[in-house]
C-alpha positions in Angstrom: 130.6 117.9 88.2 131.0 117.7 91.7 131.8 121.3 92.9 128.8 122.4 91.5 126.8 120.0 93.6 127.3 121.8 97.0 126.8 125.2 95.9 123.7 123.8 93.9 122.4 122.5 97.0 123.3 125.2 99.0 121.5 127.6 96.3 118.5 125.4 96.6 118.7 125.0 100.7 118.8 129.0 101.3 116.0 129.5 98.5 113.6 127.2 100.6 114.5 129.0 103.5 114.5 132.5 102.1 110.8 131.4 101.2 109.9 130.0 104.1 111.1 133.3 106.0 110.1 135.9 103.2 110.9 138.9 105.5 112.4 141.7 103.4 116.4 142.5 106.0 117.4 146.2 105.3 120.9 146.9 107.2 120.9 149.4 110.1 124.7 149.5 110.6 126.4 149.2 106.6 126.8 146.1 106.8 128.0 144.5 103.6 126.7 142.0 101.8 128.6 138.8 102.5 128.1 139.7 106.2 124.7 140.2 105.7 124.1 137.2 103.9 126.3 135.3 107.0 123.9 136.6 109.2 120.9 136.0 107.3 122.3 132.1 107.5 123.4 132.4 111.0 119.8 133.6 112.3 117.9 131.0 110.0 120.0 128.2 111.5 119.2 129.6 114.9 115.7 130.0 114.9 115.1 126.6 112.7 117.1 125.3 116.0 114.7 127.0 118.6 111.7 125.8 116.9 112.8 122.2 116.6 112.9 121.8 112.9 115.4 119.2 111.4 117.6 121.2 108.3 119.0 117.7 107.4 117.5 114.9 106.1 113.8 114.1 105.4 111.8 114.2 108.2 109.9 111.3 109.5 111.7 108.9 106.6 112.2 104.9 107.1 109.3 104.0 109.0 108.5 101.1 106.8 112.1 99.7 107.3 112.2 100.9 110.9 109.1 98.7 111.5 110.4 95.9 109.6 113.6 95.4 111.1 111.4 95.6 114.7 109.2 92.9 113.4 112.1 90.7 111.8 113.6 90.5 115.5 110.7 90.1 117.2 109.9 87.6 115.1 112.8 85.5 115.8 112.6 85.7 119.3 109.0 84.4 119.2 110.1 81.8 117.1 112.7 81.1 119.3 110.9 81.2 122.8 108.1 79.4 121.0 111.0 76.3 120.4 111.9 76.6 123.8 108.4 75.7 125.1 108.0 72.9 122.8 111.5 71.5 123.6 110.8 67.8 122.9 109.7 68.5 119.2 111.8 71.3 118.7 114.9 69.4 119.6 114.0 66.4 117.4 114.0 68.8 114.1 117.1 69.3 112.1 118.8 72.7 112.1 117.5 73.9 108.4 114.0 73.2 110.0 114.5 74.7 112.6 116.2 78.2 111.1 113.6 77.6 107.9 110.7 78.2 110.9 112.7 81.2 112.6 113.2 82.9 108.7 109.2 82.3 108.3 108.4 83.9 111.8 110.8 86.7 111.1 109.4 86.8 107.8 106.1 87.7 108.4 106.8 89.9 111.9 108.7 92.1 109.6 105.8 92.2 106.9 103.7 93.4 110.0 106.4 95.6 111.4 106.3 97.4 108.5 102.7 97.9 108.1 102.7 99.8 111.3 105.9 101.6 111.0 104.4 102.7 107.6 101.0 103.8 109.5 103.1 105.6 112.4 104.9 107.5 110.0 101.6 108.7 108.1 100.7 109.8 111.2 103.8 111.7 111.9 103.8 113.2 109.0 99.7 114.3 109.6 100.4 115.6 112.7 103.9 117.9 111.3 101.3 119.0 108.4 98.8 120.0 111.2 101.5 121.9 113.2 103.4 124.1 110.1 101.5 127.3 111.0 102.4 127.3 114.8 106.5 126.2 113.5 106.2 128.6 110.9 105.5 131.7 112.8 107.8 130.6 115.6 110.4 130.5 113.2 109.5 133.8 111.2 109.4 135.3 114.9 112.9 134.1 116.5 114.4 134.8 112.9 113.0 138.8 112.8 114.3 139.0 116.6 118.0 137.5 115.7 118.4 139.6 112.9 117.1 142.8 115.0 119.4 142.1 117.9 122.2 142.1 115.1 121.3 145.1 113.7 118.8 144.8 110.6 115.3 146.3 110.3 112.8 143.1 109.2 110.1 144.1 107.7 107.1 141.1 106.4 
């Protein structure tokens, strides 16, 4: 089951880009075909590379849990430097009170953490949406010029 996971997802990978690209390659110099297709992959990865475009992962992901873990140790620390000012109570609780109050302050830093790291990454997201045209055509555009310098005629 496994060995057809990779070439699956290399199947899938190259499709999107192929799409993305949809420039018709015709070979100036014979190439063949599995040098062809290397160099179809080598100039995708290039100009994906000069346009700044991430081919791993999912862009702009865990900025609900990015937020939260901000907000859990912030949290604490308030908690903590808010004990420190109050040192003649604080020091008279016990130490579940005391770590019950830090877990509550963490607690709900991290629930606002991750309301704004949820928001910043909507807006993230908003603003990649808003610039896909200008990446596109910078992509389509180093991509035709990689693949003329190694030989290829690309034609839209």
């Amino acid at each position: 089951m496994n060995r057809f996971v990779v070439p699956a997802a290399a199947v899938c990978l190259s499709a999107f880009c192929l799409s993305a690209i949809a420039q018709q390659v015709t070979p100036l110099k014979g190439q063949s075909p599995e040098t062809t297709q290397q160099d179809i992959a080598a100039c995708q990865a290039q100009a994906q590379a000069q346009a700044g475009i991430a081919t791993a992962g999912t862009p702009n992901a865990g900025g609900r849990a990015r937020g939260a873990a901000a907000g859990a140790a912030a949290g604490a620390a308030v908690a903590g430097a808010r004990g420190r000012q109050h040192e003649e109570v604080y020091d008279r609780m016990d130490d579940d009170t005391k770590q019950a109050y830090r877990q509550n302050q963490a607690k709900d830093a991290a629930a606002a953490g991750m309301v704004v790291g949820g928001s910043r990454q909507r807006q993230e997201r908003r603003e990649d949406r808003a610039n896909a045209p200008q990446q596109d055509a910078a992509v389509s555009s180093a991509y035709a010029n990689c693949m003329q310098q190694r030989g290829y005629q690309v034609t839209p």
